[in-house]
C-alpha positions as CSV (number, residue, x, y, z in Angstrom):
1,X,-5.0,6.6,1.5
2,X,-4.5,6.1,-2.4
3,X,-7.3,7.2,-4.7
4,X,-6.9,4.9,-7.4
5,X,-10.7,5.0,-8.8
6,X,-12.2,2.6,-11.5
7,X,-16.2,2.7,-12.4
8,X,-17.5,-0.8,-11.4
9,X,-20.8,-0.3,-13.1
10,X,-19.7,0.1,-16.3
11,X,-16.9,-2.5,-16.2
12,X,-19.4,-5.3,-14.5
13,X,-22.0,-4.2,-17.9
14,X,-18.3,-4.4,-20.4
15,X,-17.1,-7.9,-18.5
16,X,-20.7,-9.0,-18.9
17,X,-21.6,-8.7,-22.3
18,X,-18.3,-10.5,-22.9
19,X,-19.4,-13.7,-20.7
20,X,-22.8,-13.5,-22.4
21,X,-24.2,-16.4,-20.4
22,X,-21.8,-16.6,-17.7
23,X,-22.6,-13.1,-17.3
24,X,-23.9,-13.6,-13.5
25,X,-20.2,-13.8,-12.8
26,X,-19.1,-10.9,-13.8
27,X,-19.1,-8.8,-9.9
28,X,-16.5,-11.7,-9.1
29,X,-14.5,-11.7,-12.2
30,X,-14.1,-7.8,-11.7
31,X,-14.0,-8.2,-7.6
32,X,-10.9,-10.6,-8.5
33,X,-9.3,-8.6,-10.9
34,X,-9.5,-5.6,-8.5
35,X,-8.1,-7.6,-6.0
36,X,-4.8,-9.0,-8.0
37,X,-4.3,-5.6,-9.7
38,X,-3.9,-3.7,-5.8
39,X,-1.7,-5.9,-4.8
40,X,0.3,-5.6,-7.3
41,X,0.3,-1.7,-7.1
42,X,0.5,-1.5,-3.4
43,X,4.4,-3.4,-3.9
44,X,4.6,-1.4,-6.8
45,X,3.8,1.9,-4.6
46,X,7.2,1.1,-2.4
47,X,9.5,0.7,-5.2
48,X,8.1,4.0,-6.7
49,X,9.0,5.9,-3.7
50,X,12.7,4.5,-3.0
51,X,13.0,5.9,-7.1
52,X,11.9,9.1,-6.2
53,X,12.9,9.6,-2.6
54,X,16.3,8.8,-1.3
55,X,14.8,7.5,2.2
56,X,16.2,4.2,3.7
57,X,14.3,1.1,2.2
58,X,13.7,-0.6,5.6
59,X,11.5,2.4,6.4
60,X,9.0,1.5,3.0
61,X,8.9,-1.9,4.6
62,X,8.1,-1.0,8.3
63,X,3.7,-0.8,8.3
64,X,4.5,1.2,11.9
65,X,6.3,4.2,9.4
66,X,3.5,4.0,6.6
67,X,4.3,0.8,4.5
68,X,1.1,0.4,2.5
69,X,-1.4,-2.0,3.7
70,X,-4.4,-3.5,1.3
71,X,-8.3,-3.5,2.0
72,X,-9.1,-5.9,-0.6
73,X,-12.6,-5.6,-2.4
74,X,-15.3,-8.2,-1.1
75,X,-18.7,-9.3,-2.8
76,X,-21.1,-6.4,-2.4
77,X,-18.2,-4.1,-1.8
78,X,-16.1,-4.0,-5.4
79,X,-13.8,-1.9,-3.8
80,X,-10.1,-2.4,-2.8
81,X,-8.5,0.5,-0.6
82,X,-4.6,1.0,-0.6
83,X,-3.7,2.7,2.7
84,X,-0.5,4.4,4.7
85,X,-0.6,6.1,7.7
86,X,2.8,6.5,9.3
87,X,4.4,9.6,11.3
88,X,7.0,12.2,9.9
89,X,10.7,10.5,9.3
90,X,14.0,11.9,10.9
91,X,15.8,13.3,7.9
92,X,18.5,11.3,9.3
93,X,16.5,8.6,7.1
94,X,17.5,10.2,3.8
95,X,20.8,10.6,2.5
96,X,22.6,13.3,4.6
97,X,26.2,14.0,4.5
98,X,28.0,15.2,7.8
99,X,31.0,17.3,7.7
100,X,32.9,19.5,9.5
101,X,31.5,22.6,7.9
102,X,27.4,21.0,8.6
103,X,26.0,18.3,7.6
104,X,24.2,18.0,3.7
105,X,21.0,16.3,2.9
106,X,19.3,15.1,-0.2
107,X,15.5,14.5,0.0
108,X,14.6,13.7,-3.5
109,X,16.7,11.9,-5.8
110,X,16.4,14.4,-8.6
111,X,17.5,17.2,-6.9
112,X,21.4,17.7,-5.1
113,X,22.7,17.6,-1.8
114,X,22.1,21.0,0.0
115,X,23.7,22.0,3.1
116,X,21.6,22.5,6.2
117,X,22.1,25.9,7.5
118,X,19.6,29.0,8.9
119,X,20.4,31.8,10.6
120,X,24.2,31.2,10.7
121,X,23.4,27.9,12.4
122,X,25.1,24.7,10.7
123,X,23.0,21.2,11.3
124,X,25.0,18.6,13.2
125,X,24.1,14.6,13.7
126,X,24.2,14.1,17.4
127,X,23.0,11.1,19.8
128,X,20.6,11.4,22.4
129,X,20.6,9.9,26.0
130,X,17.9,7.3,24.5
131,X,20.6,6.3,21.9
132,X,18.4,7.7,19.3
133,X,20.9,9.9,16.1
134,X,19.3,12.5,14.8
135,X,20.1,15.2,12.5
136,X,19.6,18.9,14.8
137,X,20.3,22.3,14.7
138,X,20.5,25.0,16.9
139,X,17.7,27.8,17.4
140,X,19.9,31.2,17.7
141,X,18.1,32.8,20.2
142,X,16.2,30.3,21.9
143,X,17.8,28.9,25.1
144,X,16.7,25.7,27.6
145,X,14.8,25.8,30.3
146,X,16.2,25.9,33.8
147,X,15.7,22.2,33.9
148,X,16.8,21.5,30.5
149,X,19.9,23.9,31.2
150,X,20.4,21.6,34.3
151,X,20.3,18.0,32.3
152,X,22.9,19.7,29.6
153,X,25.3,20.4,32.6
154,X,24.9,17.1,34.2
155,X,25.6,15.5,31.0
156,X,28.2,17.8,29.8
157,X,29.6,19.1,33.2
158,X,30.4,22.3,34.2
159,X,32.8,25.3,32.4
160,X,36.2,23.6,30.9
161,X,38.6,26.2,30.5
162,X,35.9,28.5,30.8
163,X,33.6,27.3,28.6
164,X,30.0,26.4,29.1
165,X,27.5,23.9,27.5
166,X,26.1,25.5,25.0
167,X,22.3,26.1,26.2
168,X,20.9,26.9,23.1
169,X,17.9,25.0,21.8
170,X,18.1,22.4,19.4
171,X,15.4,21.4,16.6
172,X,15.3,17.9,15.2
173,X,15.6,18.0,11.6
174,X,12.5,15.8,9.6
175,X,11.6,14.9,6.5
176,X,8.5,13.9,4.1
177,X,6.2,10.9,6.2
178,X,6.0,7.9,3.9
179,X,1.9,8.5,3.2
180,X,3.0,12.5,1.5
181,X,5.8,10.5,-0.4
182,X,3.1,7.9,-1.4
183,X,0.8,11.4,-2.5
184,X,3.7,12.5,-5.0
185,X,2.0,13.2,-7.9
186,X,4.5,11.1,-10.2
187,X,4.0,8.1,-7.5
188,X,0.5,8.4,-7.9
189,X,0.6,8.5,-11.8
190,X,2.6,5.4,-12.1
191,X,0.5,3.7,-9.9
192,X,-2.7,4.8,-12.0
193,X,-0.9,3.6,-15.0
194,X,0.0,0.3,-13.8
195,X,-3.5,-0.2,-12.3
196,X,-5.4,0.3,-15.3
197,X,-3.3,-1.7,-17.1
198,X,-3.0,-4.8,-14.6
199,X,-6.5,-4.6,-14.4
200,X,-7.3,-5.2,-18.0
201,X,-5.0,-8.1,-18.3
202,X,-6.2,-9.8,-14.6
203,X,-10.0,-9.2,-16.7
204,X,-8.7,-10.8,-19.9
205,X,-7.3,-13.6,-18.2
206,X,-10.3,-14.4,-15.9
207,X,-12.8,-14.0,-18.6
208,X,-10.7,-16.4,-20.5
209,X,-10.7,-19.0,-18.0
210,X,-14.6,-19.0,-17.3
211,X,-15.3,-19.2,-20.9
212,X,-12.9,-22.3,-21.3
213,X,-13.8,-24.3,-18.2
214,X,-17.8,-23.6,-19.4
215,X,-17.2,-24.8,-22.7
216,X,-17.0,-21.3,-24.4
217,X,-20.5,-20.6,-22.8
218,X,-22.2,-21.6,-25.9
């Protein structure tokens, strides 16, 4: 969820006093405001990220990965609610960089590519049976089961010139989910800034327009 707060109490008193005798509307001139102002930060909030983050676009698009969704503010309920809720992304989704020495990867956009290696063990992009590519690495010291050392044989046969599969367990490799990118503290500043800002201009303009189609309220 995105905490993007604004005190409707003192804004309804500010937008009212600026009416004067219109000021009855002033709940739906801030409701509205509210309203235009989120949406324009929640498509905001996307293009924020893909600056930051180096994560493939179509994932900030997909509402199943965490593409923000809008509870817009109602009458009695001045309140609009930004949310993302989406699982942890495959690090294949960043920019990686495979090789014959490991694969690299580069989460955030500021930083550099960095090579994927832990305990001797280099990260690799493989595919699975399901068709799935995902970047893995092996655990040193971890081996399959009996019935995962079974599927590894049937699907890479038995010892070639006296080699075996290598039973060792692998780890998918994952990155940020798209709601902790959305929580990066210079995402969330942007969005603050834009918000307050949108918002005063969405009141302006909607103050404008009541006093003009009510003659100036006079």
């Amino acid at each position: 969820m995105i905490h993007l707060e604004v005190d409707t109490n003192d804004e309804i008193v500010r937008i009212g006093q600026r009416l004067e005798k219109l000021a009855f509307e002033a709940p739906d001139v801030l409701r509205l405001s509210i309203n235009a102002a989120a949406r324009k930060v929640r498509k905001q909030l996307t293009k924020d990220v893909a600056e930051v983050y180096t994560i493939d676009d179509a994932i900030l698009r997909d509402r199943s990965m965490g593409a923000p969704r809008l509870q817009t503010a109602k009458p009695g309920t001045i309140e609009a609610v930004i949310r993302s809720r989406g699982p942890v992304n495959d690090l294949m989704d960043f920019l990686v960089q495979p090789s014959s020495a490991g694969t690299r990867a580069k989460v955030l956009r500021s930083g550099g590519m960095k090579p994927l290696e832990r305990g001797g063990a280099p990260a690799f992009i493989t595919q699975f049976s399901s068709g799935h590519r995902a970047i893995v690495q092996r655990q040193i010291g971890q081996t399959y089961s009996m019935d995962g050392a079974r599927r590894r044989i049937e699907r890479y046969g038995y010892p070639h010139k006296g080699q075996w599969p290598d039973l060792t367990r692998i780890k998918k490799l994952l990155g940020p989910a798209v709601p902790s990118m959305m929580a990066n503290e210079q995402v969330q500043e942007s969005a603050r800034v834009l918000l307050y800002r949108t918002l005063d201009a969405e009141i302006d303009k909607r103050i404008a327009k009541a006093l003009k189609v009510n003659g100036g309220a006079k």
